[in-house]
GUDO-55842 format. One record per residue (C-alpha): x, y, z; residue in one letter. Coordinates in Angstrom, 1 decimal. Layout:
BEGIN
       c1       c2       c3   aa
        X        Y        Z    A
...
***
This chain:
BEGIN
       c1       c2       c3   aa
     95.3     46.3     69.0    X
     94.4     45.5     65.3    X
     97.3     45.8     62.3    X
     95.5     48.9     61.2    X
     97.8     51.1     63.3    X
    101.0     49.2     63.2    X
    102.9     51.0     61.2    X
    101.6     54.4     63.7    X
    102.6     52.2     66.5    X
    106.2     51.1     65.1    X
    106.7     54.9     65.4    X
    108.6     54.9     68.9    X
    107.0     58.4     70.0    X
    104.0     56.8     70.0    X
    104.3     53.2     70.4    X
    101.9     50.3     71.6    X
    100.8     52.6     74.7    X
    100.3     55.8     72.5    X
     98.3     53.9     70.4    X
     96.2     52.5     73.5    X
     96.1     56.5     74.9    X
     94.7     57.7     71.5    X
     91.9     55.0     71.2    X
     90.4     56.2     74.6    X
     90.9     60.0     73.9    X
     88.2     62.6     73.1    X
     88.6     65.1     70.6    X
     86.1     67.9     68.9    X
     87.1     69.5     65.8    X
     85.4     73.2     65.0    X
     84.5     73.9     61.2    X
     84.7     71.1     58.7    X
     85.9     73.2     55.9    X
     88.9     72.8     54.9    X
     91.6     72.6     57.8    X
     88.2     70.5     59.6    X
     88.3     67.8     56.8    X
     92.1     67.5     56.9    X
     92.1     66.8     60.6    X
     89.3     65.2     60.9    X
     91.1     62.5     58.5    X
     94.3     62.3     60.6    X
     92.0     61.6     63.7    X
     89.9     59.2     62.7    X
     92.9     57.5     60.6    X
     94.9     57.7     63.7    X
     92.1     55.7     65.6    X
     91.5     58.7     68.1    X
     88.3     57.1     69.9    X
     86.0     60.0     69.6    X
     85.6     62.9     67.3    X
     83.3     65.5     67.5    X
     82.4     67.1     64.2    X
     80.8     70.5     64.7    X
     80.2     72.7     61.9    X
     77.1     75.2     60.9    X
     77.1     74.7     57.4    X
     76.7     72.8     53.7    X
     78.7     71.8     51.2    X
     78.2     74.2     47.5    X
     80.3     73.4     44.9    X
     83.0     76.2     45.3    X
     84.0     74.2     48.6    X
     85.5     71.4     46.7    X
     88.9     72.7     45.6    X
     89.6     72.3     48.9    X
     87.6     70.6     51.2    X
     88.7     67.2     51.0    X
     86.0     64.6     52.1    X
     83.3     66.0     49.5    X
     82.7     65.6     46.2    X
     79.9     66.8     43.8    X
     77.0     64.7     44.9    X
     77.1     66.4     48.3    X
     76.7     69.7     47.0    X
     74.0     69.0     44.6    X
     72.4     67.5     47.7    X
     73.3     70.6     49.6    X
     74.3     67.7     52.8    X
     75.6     69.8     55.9    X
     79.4     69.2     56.0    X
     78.9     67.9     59.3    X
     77.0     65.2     58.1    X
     78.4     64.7     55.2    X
     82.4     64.0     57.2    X
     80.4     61.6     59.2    X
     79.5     59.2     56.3    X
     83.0     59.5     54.6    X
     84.6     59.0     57.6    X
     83.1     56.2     59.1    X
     83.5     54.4     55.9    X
     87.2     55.3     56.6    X
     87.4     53.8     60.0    X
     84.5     52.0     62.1    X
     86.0     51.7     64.7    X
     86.1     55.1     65.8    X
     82.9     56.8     67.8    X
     81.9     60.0     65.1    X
     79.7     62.5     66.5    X
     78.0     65.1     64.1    X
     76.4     68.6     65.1    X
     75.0     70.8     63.0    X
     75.1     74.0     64.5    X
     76.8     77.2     65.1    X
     79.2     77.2     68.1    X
     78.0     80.0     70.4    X
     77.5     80.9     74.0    X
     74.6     78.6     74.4    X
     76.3     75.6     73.6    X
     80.1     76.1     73.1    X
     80.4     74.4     76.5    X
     78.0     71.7     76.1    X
     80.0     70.7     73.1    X
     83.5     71.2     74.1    X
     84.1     71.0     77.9    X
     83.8     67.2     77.5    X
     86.9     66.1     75.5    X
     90.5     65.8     76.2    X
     91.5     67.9     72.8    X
     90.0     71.0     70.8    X
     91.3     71.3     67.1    X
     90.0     74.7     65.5    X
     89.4     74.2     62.1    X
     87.5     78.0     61.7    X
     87.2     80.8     59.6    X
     86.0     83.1     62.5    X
     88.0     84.7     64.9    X
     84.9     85.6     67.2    X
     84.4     81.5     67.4    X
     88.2     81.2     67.9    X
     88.4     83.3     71.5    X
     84.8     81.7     72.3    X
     86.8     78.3     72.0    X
     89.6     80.1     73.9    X
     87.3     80.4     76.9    X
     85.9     77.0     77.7    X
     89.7     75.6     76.9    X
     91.1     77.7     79.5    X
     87.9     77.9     82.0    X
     87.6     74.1     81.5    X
     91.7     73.4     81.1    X
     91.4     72.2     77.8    X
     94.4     72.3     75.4    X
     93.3     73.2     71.5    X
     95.3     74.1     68.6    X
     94.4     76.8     66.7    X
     94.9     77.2     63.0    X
     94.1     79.3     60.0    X
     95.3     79.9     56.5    X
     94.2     81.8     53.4    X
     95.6     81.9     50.0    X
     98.6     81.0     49.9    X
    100.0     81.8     54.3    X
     98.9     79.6     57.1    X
     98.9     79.9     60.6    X
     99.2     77.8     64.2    X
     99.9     77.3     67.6    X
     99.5     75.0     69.9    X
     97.4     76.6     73.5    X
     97.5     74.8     76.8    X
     95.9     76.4     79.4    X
     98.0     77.1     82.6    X
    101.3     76.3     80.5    X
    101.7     78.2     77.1    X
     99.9     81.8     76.8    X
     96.4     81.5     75.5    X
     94.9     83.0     72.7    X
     94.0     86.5     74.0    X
     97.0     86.8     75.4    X
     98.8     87.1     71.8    X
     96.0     89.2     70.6    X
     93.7     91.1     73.2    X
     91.4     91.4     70.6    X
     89.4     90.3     67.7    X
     90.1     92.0     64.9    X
     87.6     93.8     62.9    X
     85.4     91.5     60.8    X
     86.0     93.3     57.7    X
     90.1     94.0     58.2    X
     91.0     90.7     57.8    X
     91.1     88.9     54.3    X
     89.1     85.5     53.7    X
     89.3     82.3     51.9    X
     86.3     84.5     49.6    X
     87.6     87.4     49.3    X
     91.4     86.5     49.1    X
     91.2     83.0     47.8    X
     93.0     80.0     49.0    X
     95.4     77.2     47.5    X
     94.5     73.6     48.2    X
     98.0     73.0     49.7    X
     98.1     75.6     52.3    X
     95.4     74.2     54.0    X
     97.4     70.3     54.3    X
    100.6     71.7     55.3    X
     98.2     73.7     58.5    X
     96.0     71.2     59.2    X
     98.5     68.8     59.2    X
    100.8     71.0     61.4    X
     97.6     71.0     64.1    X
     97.0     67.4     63.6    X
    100.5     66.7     65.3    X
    100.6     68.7     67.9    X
     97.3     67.0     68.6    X
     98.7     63.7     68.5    X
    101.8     64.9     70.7    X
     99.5     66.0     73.3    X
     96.9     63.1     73.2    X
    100.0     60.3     73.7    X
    101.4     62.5     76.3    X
    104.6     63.7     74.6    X
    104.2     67.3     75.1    X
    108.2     68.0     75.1    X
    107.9     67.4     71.7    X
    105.3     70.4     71.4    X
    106.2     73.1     69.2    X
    106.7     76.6     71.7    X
    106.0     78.7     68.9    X
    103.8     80.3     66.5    X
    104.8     79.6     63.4    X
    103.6     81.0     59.8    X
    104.1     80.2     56.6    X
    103.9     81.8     53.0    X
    103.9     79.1     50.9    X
    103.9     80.9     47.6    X
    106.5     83.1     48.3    X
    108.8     80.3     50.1    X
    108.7     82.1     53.8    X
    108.3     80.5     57.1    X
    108.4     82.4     60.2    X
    108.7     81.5     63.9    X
    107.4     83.6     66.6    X
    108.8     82.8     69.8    X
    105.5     83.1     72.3    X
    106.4     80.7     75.1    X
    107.0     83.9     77.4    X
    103.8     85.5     76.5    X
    101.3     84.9     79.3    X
    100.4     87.7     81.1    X
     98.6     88.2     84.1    X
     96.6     90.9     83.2    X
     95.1     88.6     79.9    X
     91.6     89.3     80.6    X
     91.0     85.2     79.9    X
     93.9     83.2     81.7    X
     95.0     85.8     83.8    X
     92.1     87.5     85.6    X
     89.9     84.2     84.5    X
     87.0     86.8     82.7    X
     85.0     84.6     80.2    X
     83.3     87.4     78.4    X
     83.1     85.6     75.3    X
     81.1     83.2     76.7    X
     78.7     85.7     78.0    X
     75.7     85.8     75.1    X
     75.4     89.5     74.3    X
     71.9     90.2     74.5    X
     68.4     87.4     74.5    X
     68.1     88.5     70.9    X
     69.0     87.1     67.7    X
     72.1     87.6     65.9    X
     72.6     88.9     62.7    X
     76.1     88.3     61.4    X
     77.4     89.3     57.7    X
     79.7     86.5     56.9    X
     82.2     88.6     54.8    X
     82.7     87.6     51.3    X
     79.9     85.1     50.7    X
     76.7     87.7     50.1    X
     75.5     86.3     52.8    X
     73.8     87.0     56.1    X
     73.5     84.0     59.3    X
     70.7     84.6     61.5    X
     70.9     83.1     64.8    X
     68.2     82.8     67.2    X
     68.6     83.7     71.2    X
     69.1     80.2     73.0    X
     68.3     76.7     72.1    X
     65.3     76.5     69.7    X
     63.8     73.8     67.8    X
     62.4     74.3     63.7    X
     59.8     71.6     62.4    X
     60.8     71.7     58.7    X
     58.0     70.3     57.3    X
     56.1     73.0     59.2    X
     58.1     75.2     57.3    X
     58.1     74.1     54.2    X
     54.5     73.2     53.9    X
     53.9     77.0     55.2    X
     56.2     78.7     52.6    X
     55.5     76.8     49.5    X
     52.8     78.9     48.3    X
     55.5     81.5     48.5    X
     57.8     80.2     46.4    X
     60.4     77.6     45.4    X
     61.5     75.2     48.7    X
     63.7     72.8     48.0    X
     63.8     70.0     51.2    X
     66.5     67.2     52.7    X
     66.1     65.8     55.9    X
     68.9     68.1     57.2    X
     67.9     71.7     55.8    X
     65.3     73.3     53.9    X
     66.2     75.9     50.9    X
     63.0     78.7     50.3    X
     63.8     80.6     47.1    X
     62.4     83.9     46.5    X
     63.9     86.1     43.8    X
     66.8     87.1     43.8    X
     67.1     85.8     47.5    X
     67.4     82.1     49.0    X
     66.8     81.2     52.9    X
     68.4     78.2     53.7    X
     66.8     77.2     56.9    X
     68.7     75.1     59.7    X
     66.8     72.9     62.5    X
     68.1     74.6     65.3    X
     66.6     77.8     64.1    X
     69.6     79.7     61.6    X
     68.7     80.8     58.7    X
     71.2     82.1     56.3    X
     70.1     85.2     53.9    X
     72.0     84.7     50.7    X
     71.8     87.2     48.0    X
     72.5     90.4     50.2    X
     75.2     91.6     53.3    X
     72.5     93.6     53.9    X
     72.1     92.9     57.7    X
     68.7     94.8     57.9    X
     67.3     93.8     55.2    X
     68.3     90.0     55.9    X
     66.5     90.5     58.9    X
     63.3     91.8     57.1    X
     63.7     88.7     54.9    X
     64.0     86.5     58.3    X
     60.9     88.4     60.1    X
     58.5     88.3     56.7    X
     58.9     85.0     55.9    X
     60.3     82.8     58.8    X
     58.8     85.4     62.1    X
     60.1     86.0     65.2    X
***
């Protein structure tokens, strides 16, 4: 064991064999936004052995007030965050084994990219993704911590499956997509997001060394601006008619119908198009077919197809997001006219 770690290791929780259990654990973390980035740093700095960046998006220049591991040549570059973390981060710490997806976690894959690791940190803005996370952690016994804030209040709790209630059985339901306020339509303050993700990051640690006494039983909030913290007392919460870790129902992970998806992501004046399944995009087939049309703009990660006043920013594995409108029908007459079926 280098000296890297040694002050982590003079830290007697943790210790020389702590140390040795974090360099062979296996973590993913979901959304590199802004709680992603923050863990994502602890992990890697922490010299967690692998860690799974997964994230369906790219940096823009409003990220940066908060999202920690870019700066302004990423955005200009419009680099998928995913892929961006991955070069900041392994600049911060060779040693550990970086993995980065671009995509959108969703019933296709969510297994294929979580059921492997021994930790899940949720790092989202989307409470559909969160009880899809929820699933595979408790069909796969999996423990995850989830997390959220916006403006100025934050939000977690660390789940393990067959111990603590999981996430469905503190709220049955998602709530509706446009009840709930957003990082875009609420704002956010850069510190709210360090005291959460930081919060997630050690109940992480606690659990990958083995120290789960130490876990926090609660669910605790906080309003920073306004100096409030609260503590809900959840460790009695399982119940056996939770649809999830009760009656063992994965519905979430049940993909809805073989079509597409069309999801308004609230705030942003935009609209993701998923396809049904795994697909594969050729961008340059792309590209060279849509610049007669009008303005593309091309990395090696995403291609950008301009047509005014709307841009299609075209993803690989098949999304596309519609920006300019929440429009879902006309997003998808966008998607059909210029990208097909």
């Amino acid at each position: 064991m280098n000296t890297r770690y040694s002050r982590q290791i003079l830290f007697p929780p943790i210790g020389r064999a702590g140390q040795e259990r974090l360099s062979q654990s296996r973590v993913a973390i979901v959304g590199m936004g802004a709680l992603g980035t923050v863990s994502a740093n602890h992990m890697v700095r922490a010299g967690v052995g692998f860690v799974r960046l997964i994230d369906r998006d790219f940096v823009e220049p409003s990220n940066l007030q908060r999202q920690m591991l870019y700066d302004e040549d990423d955005a200009r570059q419009h680099l998928p965050k995913a892929i961006s973390a991955h070069a900041k981060l392994t600049r911060i710490n060779s040693e550990v084994a970086i993995e980065p997806v671009v995509a959108d976690l969703t019933a296709y894959n969510a297994e294929s990219l979580l059921a492997d690791v021994d930790l899940v940190l949720d790092a989202t803005d989307n409470f559909q993704v969160r009880y899809l996370v929820n699933d595979v952690c408790v069909k796969h016994g999996i423990p995850w911590v989830y997390g959220g804030a916006v403006s100025a209040t934050g939000t977690f709790a660390a789940i393990r499956p067959g111990v603590t209630p999981c996430l469905r059985c503190l709220f049955p339901e998602p709530p509706n997509p446009g009840e709930m306020a957003t990082c875009d339509t609420a704002g956010v303050i850069g510190p709210i997001i360090h005291i959460v993700a930081s919060y997630q990051a050690t109940e992480a640690l606690k659990i990958l060394v083995g120290d789960t006494d130490a876990l926090n039983p609660n669910l605790e909030h906080f309003d920073l601006w306004n100096n409030r913290h609260h503590q809900i007392k959840v460790a009695n919460g399982r119940r056996d008619d939770c649809p999830t870790c009760g009656q063992r129902q994965f519905s979430f992970l049940q993909p809805d119908s073989q079509e597409g998806q069309a999801v308004s992501l609230c705030g942003r004046d935009t609209v993701q198009i998923s396809p049904a399944g795994n697909m594969s995009l050729d961008l340059d087939v792309v590209a060279e077919r849509l610049s007669p049309l009008g303005q593309v703009e091309r990395n090696k990660f995403l291609l950008r197809f301009h047509v005014d006043p709307h841009t299609l920013v075209v993803f690989p594995d098949g999304r596309v997001l519609v920006q300019g409108t929440d429009d879902v029908s006309l997003a998808r007459t966008l998607h059909a006219r210029y990208i097909g079926a």
